[in-house]
N, C-alpha and C positions, 0 to 999 in steps of 0.2 A: 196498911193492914198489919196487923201485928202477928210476929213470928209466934209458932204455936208451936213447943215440944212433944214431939210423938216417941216413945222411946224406940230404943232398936231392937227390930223384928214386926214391926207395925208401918203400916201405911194410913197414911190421912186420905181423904176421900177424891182430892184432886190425885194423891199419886197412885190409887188402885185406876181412876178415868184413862191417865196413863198407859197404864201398863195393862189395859184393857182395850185400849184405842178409843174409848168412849168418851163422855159426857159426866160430868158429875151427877146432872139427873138421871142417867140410865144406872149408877151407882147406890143410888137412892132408891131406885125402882127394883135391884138385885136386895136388897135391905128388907122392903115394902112386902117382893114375893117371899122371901124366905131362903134365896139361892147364897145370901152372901150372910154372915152375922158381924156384928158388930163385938169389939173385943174389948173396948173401953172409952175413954177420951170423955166428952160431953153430946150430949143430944143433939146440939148443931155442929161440932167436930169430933167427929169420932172417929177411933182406929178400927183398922182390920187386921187380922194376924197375917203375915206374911205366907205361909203355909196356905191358908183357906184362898188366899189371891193365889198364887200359883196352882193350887188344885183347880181354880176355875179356868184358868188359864189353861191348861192344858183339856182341860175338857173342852175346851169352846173350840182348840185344834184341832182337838182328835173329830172333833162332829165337822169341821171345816172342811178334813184330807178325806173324809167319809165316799 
């Protein structure tokens, strides 16, 4: 597979799966709803802004410790 540059402050869609505990498909499916936006890259890899992954992040804790 070939290395893919994401610049810094962006995440590629395996490292939002990551840092979400999830799937790349469930990454895909946050895309699809409207919960996650895409911030550049191309239509099959694309970044996410670092900020919008961490806002989900902590939303998805705070509804966890609820």
């Amino acid at each position: 597979m070939d290395s893919v540059y994401i610049p810094p402050g962006y995440y590629g869609t395996r490292d939002v799966a990551r840092a979400l505990n999830t799937s790349p498909g469930a990454v895909r499916n946050l895309v699809y709803r409207g919960r996650l936006k895409r911030a550049g890259g191309t239509e099959r890899q694309p970044w996410f802004r670092a900020e919008d992954v961490a806002a989900l992040l902590a939303e998805r804790r705070a509804r966890s410790a609820a």
